[in-house]
C-alpha positions as CSV (number, residue, x, y, z in Angstrom):
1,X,-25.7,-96.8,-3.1
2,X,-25.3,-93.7,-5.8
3,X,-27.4,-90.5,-5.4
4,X,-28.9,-89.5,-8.5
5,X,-28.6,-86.2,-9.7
6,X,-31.7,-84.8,-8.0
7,X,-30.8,-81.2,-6.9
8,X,-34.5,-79.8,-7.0
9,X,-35.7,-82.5,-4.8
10,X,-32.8,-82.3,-2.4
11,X,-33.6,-78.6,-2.0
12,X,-37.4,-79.6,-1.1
13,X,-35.5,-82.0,0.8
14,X,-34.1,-79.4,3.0
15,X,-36.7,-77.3,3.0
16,X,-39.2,-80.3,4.5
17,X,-36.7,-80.7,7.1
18,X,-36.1,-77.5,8.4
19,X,-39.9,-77.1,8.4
20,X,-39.9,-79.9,10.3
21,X,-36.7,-78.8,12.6
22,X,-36.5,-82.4,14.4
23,X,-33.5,-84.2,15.3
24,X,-34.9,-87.4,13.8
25,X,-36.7,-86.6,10.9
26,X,-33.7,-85.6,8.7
27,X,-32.9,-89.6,8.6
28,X,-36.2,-90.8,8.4
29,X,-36.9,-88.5,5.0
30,X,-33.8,-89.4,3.7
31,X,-35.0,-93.1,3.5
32,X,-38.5,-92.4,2.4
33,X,-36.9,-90.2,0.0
34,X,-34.4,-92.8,-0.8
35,X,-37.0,-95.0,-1.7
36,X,-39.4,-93.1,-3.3
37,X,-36.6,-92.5,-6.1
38,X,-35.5,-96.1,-6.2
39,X,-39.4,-96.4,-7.0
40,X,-39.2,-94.1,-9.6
41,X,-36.2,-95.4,-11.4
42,X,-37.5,-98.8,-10.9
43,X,-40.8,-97.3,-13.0
């Protein structure tokens, strides 16, 4: 799997999880936000 060039939304990436600050969330938004590109390449 190759990660897209994305740097703005990896930065709200981090943001969202340090404003989240839990030890399982970090994974958990990486998939959702994994998938919600795969969505928008796929549209």
């Amino acid at each position: 799997m190759s990660q897209p060039p994305l740097l703005p939304a990896s930065a709200e990436t981090r943001k969202f999880t340090r404003g989240l600050s839990k030890p399982g969330t970090a994974a958990e938004l990486r998939q959702s936000v994994s998938e919600v590109v795969r969505g928008s390449v796929l549209l």
